[in-house]
C-alpha positions in Angstrom: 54.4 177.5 191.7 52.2 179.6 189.5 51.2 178.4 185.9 53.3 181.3 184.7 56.9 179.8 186.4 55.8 176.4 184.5 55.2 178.2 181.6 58.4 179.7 181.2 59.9 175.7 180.4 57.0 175.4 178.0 59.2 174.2 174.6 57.3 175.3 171.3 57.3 171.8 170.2 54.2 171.5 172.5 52.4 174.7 171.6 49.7 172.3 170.1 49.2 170.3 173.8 45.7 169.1 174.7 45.9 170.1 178.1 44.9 168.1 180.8 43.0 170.0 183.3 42.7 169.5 186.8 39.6 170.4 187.9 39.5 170.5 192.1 36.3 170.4 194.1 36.3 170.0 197.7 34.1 167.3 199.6 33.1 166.3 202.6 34.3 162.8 203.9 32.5 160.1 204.6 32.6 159.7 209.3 33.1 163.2 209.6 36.6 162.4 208.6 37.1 166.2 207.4 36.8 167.6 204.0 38.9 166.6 200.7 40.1 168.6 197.8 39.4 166.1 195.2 41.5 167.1 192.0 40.4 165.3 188.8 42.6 165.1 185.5 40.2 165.8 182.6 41.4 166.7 179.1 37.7 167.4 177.5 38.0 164.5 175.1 36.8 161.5 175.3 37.9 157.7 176.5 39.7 157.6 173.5 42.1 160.4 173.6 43.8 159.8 177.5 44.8 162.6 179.8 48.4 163.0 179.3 50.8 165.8 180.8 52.8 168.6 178.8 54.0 171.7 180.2 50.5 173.2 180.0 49.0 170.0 181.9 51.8 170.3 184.4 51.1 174.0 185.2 47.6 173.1 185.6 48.1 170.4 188.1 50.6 172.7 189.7 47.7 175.7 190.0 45.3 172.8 191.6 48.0 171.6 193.9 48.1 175.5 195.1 45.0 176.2 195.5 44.4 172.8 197.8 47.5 173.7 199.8 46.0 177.2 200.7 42.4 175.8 201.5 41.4 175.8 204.9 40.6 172.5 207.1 42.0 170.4 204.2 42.5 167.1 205.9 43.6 165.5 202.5 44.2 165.5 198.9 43.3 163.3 196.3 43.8 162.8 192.2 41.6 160.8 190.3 40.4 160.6 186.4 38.1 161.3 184.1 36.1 157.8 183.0 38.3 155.1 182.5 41.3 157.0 182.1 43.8 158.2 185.4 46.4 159.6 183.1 49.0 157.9 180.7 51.9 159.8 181.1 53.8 162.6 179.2 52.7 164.1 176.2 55.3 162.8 173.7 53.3 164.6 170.7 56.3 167.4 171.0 59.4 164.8 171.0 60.9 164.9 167.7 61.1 168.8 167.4 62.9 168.7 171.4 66.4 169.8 169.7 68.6 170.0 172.4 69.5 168.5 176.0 68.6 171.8 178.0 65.0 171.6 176.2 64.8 168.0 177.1 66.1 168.6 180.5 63.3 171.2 180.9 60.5 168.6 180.6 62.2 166.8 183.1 62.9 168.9 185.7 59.4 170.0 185.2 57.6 166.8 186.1 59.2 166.5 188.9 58.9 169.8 190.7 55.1 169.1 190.0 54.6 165.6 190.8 57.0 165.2 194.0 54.1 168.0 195.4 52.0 165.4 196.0 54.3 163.2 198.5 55.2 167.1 200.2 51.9 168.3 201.2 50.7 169.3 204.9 47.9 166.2 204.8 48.2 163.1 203.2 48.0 162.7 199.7 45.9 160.1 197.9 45.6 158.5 194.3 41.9 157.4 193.0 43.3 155.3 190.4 39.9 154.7 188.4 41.0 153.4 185.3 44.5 153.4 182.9 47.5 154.9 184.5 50.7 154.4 182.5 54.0 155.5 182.7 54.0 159.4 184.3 50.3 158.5 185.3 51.5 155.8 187.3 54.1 157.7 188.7 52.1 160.7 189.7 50.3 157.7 191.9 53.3 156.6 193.4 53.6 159.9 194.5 51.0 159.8 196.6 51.2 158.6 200.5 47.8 156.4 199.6 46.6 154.4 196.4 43.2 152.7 195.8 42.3 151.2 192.3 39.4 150.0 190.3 38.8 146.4 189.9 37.9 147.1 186.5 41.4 149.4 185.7 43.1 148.2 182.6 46.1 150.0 180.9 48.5 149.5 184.4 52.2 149.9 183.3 55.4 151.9 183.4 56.1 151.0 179.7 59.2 154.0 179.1 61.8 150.9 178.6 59.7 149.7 175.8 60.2 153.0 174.3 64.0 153.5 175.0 63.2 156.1 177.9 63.1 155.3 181.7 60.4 155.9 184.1 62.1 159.4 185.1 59.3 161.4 186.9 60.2 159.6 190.6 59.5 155.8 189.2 63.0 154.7 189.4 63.2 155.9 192.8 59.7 155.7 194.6 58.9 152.7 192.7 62.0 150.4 194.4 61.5 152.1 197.8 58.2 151.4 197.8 57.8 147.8 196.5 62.0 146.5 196.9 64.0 146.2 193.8 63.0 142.7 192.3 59.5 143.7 192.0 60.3 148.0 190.4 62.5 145.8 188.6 59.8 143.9 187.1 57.4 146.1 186.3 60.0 148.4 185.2 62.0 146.4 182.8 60.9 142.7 182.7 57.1 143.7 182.0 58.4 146.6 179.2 60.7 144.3 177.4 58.1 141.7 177.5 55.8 143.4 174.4 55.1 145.8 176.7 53.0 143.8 179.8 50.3 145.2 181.6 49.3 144.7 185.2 46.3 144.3 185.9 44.7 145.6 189.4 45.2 142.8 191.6 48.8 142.9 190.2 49.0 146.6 192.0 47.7 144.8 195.4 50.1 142.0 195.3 52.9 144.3 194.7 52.2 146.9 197.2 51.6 149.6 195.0 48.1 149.7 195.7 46.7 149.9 198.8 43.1 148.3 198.1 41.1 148.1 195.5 36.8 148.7 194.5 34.3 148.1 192.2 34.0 150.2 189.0 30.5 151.4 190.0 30.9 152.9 193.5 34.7 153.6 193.4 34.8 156.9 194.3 32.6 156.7 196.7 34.1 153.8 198.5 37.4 155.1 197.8 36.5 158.3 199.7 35.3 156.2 203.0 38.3 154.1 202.5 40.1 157.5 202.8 38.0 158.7 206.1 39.3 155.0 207.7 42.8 156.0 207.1 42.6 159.2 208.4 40.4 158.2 212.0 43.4 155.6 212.0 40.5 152.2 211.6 42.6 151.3 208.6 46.3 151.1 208.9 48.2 150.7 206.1 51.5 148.8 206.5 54.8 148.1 204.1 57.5 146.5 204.7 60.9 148.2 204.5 62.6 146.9 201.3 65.4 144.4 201.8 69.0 146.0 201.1 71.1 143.5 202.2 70.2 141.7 199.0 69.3 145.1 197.1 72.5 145.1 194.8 72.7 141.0 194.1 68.8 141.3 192.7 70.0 144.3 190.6 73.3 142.6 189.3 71.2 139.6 188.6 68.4 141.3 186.4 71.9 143.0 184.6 73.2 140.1 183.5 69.7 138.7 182.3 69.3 141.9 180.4 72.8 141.9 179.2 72.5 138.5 177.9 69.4 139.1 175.8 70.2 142.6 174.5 73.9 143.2 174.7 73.9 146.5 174.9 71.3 147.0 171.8 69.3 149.8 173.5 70.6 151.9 176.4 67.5 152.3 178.7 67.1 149.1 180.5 70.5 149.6 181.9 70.3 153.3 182.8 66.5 152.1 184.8 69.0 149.3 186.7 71.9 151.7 187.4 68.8 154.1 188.7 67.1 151.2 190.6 70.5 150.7 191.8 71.2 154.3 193.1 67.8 154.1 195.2 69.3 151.7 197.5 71.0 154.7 199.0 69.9 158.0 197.5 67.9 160.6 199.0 64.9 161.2 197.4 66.3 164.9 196.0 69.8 162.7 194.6 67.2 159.8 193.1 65.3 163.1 190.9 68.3 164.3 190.0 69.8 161.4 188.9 66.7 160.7 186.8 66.3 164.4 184.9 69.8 163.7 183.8 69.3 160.4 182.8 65.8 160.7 180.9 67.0 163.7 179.2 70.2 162.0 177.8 67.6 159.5 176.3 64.8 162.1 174.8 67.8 162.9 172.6 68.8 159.7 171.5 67.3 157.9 168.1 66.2 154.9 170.0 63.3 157.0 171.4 62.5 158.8 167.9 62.7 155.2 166.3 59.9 153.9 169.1 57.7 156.6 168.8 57.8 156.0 164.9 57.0 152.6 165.4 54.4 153.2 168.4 52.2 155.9 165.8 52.9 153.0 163.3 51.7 150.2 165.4 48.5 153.1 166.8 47.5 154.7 164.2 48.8 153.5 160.5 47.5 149.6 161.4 44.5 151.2 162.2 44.1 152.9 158.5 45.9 150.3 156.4 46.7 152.1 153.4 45.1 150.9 149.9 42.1 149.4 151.2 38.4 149.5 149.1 35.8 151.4 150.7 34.1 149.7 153.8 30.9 150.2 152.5 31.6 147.6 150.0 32.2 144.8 152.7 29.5 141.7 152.3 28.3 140.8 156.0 29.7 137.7 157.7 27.6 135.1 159.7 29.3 132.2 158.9 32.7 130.8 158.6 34.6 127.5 157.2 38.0 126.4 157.9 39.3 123.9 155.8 42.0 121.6 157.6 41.7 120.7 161.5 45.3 120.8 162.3 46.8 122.9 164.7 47.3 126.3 162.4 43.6 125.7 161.1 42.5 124.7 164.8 43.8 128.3 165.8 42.2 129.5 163.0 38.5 128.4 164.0 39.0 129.5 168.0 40.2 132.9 166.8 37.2 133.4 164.8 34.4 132.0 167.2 36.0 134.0 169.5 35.9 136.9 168.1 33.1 137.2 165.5 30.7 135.0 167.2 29.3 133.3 164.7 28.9 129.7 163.4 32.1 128.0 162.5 32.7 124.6 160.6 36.3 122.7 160.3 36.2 119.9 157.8 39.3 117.3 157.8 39.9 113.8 155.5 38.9 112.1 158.0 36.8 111.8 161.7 39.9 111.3 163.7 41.3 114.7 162.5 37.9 116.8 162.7 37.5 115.4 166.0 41.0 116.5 167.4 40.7 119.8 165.7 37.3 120.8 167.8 38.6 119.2 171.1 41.4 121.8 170.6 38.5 124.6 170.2 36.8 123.2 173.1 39.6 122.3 175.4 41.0 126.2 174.8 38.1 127.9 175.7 36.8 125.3 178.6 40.7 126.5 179.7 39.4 130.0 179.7 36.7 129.5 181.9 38.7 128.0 184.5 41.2 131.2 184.4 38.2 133.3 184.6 38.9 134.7 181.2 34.9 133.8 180.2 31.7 132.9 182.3 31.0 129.1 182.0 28.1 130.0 180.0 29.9 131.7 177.3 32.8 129.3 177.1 29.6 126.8 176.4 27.8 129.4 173.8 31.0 129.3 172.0 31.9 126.0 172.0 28.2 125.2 170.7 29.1 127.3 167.6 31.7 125.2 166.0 30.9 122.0 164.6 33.4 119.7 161.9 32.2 117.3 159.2 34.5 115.4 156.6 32.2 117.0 154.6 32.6 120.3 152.8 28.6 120.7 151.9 28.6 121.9 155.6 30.3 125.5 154.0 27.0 125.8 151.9 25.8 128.6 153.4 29.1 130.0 154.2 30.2 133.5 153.6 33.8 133.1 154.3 35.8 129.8 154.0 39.8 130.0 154.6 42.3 127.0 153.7 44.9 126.2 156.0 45.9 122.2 154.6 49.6 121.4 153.3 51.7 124.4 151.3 51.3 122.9 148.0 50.0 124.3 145.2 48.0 121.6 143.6 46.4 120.7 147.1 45.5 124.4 147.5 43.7 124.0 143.9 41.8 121.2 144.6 40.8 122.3 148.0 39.2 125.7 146.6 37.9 123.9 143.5 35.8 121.6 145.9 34.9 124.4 148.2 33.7 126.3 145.2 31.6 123.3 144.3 29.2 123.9 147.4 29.3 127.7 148.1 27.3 130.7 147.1 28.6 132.5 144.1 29.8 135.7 146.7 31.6 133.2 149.3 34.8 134.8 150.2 37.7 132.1 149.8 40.7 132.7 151.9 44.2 131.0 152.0 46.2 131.2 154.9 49.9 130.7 152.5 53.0 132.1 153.7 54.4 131.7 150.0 52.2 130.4 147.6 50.5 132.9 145.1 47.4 133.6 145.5 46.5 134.5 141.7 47.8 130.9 140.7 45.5 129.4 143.5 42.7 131.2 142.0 42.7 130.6 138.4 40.9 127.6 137.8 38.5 129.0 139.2 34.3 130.3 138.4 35.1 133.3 140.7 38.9 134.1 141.1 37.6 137.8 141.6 36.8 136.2 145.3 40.1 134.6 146.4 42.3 136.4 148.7 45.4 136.0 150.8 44.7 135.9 154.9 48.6 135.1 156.3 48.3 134.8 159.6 51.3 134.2 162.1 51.8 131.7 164.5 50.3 131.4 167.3 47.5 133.0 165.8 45.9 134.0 169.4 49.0 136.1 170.3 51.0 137.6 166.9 48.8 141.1 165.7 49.8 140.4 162.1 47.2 139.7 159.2 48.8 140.0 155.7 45.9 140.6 153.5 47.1 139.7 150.0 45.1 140.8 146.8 45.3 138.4 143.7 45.6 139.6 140.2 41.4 139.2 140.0 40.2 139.9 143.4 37.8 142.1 143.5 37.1 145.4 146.0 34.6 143.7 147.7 36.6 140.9 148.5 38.8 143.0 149.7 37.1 145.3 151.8 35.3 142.2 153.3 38.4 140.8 154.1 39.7 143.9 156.2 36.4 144.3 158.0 37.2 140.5 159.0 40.2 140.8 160.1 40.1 144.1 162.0 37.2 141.9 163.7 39.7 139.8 164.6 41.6 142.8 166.1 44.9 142.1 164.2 47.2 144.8 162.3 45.9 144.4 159.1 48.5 145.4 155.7 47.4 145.4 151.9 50.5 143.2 150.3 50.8 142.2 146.8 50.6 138.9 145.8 54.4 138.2 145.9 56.1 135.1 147.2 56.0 135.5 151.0 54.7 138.6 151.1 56.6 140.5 152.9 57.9 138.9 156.7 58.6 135.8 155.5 60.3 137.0 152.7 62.9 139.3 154.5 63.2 136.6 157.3 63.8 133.8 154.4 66.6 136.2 152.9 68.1 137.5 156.3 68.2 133.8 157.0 69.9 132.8 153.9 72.8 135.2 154.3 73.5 133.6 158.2 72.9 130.3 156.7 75.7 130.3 153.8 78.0 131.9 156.4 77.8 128.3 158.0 78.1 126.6 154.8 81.0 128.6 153.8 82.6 127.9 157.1 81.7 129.6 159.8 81.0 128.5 163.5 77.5 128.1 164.4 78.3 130.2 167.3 79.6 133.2 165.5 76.9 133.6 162.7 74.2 132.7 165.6 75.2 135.6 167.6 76.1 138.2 164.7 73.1 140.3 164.8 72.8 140.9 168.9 73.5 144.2 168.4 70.1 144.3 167.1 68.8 143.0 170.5 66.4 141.2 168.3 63.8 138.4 170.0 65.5 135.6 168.4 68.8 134.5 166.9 68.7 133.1 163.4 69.2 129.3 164.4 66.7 129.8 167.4 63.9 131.1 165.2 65.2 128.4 162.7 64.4 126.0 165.5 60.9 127.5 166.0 60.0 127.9 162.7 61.0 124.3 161.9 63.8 123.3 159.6 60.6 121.6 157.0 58.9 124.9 156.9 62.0 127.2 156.4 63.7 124.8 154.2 60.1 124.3 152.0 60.0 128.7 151.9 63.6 129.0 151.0 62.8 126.9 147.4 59.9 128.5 147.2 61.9 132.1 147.0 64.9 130.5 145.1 62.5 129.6 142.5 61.2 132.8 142.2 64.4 135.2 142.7 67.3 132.5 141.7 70.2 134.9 142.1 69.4 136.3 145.8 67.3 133.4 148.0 70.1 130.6 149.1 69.2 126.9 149.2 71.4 125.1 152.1 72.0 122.1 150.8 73.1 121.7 154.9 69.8 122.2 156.0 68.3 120.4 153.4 70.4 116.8 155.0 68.6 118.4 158.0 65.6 117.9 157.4 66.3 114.5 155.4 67.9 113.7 159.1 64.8 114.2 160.8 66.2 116.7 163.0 64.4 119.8 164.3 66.9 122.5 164.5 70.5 123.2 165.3 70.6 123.1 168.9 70.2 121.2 172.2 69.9 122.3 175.0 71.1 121.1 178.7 69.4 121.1 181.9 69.7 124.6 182.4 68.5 125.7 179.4 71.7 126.4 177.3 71.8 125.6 173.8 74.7 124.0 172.2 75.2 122.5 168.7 74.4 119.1 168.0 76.7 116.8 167.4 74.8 114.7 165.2 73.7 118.0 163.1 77.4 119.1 163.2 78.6 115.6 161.6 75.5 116.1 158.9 77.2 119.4 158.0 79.6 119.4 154.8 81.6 122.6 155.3 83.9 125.2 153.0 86.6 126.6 154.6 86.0 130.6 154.9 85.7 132.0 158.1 83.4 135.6 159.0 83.3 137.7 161.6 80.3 138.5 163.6 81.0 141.5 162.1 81.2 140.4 158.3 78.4 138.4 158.6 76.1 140.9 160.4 77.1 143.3 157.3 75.9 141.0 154.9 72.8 140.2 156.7 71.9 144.0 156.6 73.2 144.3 152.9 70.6 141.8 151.7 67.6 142.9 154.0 68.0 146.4 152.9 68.3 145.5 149.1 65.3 143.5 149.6 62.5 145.9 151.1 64.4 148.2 148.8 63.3 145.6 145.6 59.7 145.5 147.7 59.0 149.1 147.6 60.4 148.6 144.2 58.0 146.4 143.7 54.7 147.6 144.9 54.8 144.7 147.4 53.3 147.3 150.0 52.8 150.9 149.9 55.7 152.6 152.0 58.8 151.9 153.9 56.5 152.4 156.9 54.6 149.2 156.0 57.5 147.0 155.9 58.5 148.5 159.6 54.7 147.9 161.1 55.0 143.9 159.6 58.9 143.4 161.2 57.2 145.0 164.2 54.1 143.0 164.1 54.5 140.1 162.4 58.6 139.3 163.9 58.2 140.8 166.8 61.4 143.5 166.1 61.9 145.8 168.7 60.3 149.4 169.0 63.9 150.7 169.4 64.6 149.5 165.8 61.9 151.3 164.4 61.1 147.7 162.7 63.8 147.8 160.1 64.4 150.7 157.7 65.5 152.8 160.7 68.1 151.0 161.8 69.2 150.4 158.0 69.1 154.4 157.5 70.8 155.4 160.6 73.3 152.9 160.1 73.9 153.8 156.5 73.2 150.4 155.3 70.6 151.8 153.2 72.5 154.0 151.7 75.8 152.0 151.5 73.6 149.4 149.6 70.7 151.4 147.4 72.0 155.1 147.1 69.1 156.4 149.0 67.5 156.2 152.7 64.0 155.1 153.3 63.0 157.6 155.5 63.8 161.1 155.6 66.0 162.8 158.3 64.2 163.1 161.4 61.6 160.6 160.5 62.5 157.5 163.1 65.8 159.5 164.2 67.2 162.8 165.6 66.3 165.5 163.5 69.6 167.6 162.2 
């Protein structure tokens, strides 16, 4: 196959492809095991920008793989990477401008008559898997009759589910034969509809799709005599043959997990089962075959268009939040306060030992509190050691860093003290007021609100130029969100300081007006509204619980009513009815709820089923009007897009796109969405309800 036959597929969408090279040298083998063509995937950029294939990559690899074939005394061939990078996959740069299925069909076909090279050679094959290798990366080492990896390999996934696609250059196929169904099917789907999980490399040896793995700093070099063992037959390596008695009772099972949590909201975790399925008993040409037709029905679908909008969003907009002061105005931080020693403010003080290093002092009313707040800090990170996650002596470093006092005098030399006590106003007040008391005139102070205003906190004070919003989202270790909200006075250096901090922190950091709830909270607090008057009005629990599947969203509205806590969401939903009266709802329902004691809606049995309790089911008082799933999903989407509507409106943030990287974030809304105003435009809900899209056509969707 000559770079000119690949080239003939090559799409203009890609004409702008960084092109991965593979660049083959041939080597002699360790025990006079023979030579190797050693073929390494190099785009000229660095660690940052990974090697991923387009056509041109693909026609390189192709030339490479012809020139080994026709070398003589080959006894073998083997791919590795550049540093820390195997390859991640497909160049998706070109998606949105593929227009048609015979296009997308192109790039499929195209993969495989490359990759399936590798498994089709006269000498074994081998894959040097030094460092990430995601999706046609991992694929191009499955491939391969042999795998080694690095200890020291991160970035190990077939994420295409996560992005409405399906592993289709051989995964569906190889992966299954290789490793049996329940396992291809958890790396395939589970991991990908898990956020995305990553294996790590022992994960690839207990799974069988590595072979062995080395140590980062002679892995080539031991990979290589690995490779000499395996040929002079002193290292055999053995796999079972998958179990297909019980092949198509695993696959049935992991459909009717995936049916019950998504119902049919995205289309590519069922076309990867149906595939997984088909490997059972297709020949490897059928398995191909059945995969280009598949993956190309799903490069033209708006699913994948809405994921790749929300990936870049999640990549590359969170990494330049839009709005924010010069970072050459940030102050330095070397010391941090944290007022409160519950569990949010506990959080709080790990998160930022952990991650910027430096001293960090909790205060509490009393010693009972303070003391409970650092055993937290201690007990995490002592549990961090013992799962290898840190030395012993840096789990101890750290833990020596934070210290409590019922004292606030302790935040003297402070250069950035956040509040995390009871949402109330006054208590917020008084809590800066005392802080202010001690600290240096240039002290950052920080709230942690989900719906307080900031500007109101701040102006009683000597400095309200330094007060600024820090929402964080619970648990603070795992959510990426950090809505940085900028009070009426707060100056640019405040600001830039407090972006510095929290991209320190490594979270998504968005520039958000100081409006009640920002901006999650307050298109949760009005979604839930709408499900919770449905109730009210008279509709089953049941029916407005399970209106918005169709959304495949993580969590129904009573289950993330059940996390959130009925307190906290009934507390928010005053706090939004006070501010916009004629769109936030007050349950009076939920507000005998919380009277009640109860914690949410639900109960559930021994295995794991929620049902309605009774007692919260008596507490209701109930009207008589009945919705459909339907009519109450409509007026669920009515409400959420007038509101980011009124945000934009509103300056709350800067674009549509801002609102879509906090849903993605800071809710946890799926990458098929888009966050929100995809879904709302392709829908027409946007339209039907403001006259206008959010995005234009072919931004998040098919172009047309």
């Amino acid at each position: 196959m000559s770079t000119e036959d690949v080239r003939t597929d090559l799409p203009s969408a890609f004409a702008g492809e960084v092109v991965t090279r593979a660049k083959l040298r041939v080597l002699e083998l360790p025990l006079a095991a023979g030579r190797l063509a050693l073929i390494t995937l190099d785009n000229d950029q660095d660690h940052t920008r990974p090697s991923t294939f387009g056509p041109g990559g693909l026609a390189a690899l192709a030339d490479a793989l012809d020139e080994a074939a026709q070398l003589p005394d080959i006894s073998a061939v083997a791919v590795t990477g550049k540093p820390f990078i195997f390859a991640v996959g497909a160049d998706l740069s070109g998606v949105d401008l593929i227009d048609s299925i015979e296009a997308a069909r192109a790039i499929t076909e195209l993969g495989h008559r490359v990759f399936r090279r590798l498994g089709e050679l006269a000498v074994p094959s081998f894959a040097y898997i030094n460092g990430a290798a995601m999706g046609g990366g991992l694929e191009l080492g499955l491939h391969c009759t042999y795998r080694t990896v690095s200890t020291g390999a991160a970035g190990l996934a077939l994420p295409e589910v996560f992005l409405g696609l399906i592993p289709g250059w051989g995964g569906t196929w190889l992966l299954p034969n290789l490793i049996g169904p329940a396992n291809a099917i958890q790396v395939i789907i589970n991991n990908s509809m898990a956020q995305n999980k990553q294996m790590r490399p022992k994960d690839l040896i207990k799974l069988g799709i590595a072979d062995t793995a080395f140590e980062p700093a002679d892995f080539l070099e031991q990979s290589m005599l690995w490779t000499a063992k395996v040929l002079r037959g002193e290292v055999v390596v053995s796999r079972p043959e998958p179990d297909r008695q019980s092949w198509d009772a695993v696959v049935d099972a992991a459909r009717a997990g995936v049916d019950a949590r998504l119902h049919g909201a995205t289309p590519a975790p069922g076309v990867a089962l149906d595939l997984i399925a088909g490997a059972k008993t297709r020949s490897r040409d059928e398995g191909f075959v059945a995969e280009d037709e598949a993956l190309s029905a799903l490069m033209m679908g708006d699913d994948l268009r809405a994921s790749l909008y929300a990936f870049n969003l999640v990549n590359k907009r969170a990494r330049r939040p839009v709005g924010v002061p010069d970072k050459s105005l940030s102050r330095p931080v070397t010391k941090i306060g944290v007022v409160g020693a519950g569990l949010m403010a506990s959080q709080l003080a790990l998160l930022f030992v952990r991650r910027l290093e430096v001293p960090v002092v909790i205060t509490d009313l009393d010693e009972s509190r303070v003391a409970k707040g650092l055993a937290y800090v201690h007990g995490e990170f002592d549990s961090m050691a013992n799962k290898g996650r840190l030395t012993a002596d840096k789990a101890n470093r750290l833990k020596a860093l934070v210290t409590g006092s019922t004292s606030k005098s302790g935040f003297a030399d402070a250069d950035f003290v956040i509040e995390a006590v009871f949402e109330q106003l006054d208590v917020k007040q008084q809590v800066f007021a005392e802080v202010e008391a001690v600290v240096s005139d240039t002290c950052i102070l920080a709230t942690n609100t989900s719906s307080l205003s900031v500007t109101a906190m701040a102006k009683n004070l000597r400095h309200p130029e330094r007060v600024v919003g820090f929402h964080f989202f619970n648990p603070v270790a795992v959510m990426p969100l950090l809505e940085i909200a900028r009070g009426a006075k707060t100056d640019d250096a405040t600001l830039a300081t407090a972006f510095s901090v929290g991209k320190a922190l490594k979270k998504s950091c968005v520039l958000v007006k100081d409006t009640p709830a920002f901006v999650v909270n307050r298109l949760l607090t009005r979604f839930l509204g709408e499900v919770t008057r449905a109730v009210d009005e008279g509709t089953d629990f049941e029916v407005a619980d399970t209106a918005l599947e169709p959304l495949g969203l993580p969590l129904s509205p009573f289950v993330l009513l059940q996390l959130v806590g009925p307190a906290v969401a009934f507390h928010v939903s005053e706090t939004m009815h006070e501010a916009f009266p004629d769109r936030f709802y007050v349950s009076e329902n939920l507000r005998r709820l919380v009277a009640a004691g109860k914690t949410g809606v639900y109960v559930w049995d021994g295995d794991g089923k929620p049902a309605v309790d009774p007692e919260v089911s008596a507490l209701y008082q109930r009207g008589s009007v009945r919705l459909s799933a339907q009519e109450v999903r409509a007026k669920a989407l009515a409400a959420l897009a007038q509101e980011a509507q009124l945000m934009l409106d509103e300056g709350v943030v800067a674009a549509a796109e801002d609102v879509d990287l906090c849903m993605l974030v800071g809710a946890g809304w799926p990458f098929w969405l888009g966050g929100l105003t995809p879904y709302l435009d392709r829908t027409g809900t946007a339209e039907s309800v403001n006259g206008k899209r959010f995005l234009a056509p072919g931004v998040a969707s098919i172009r047309v």
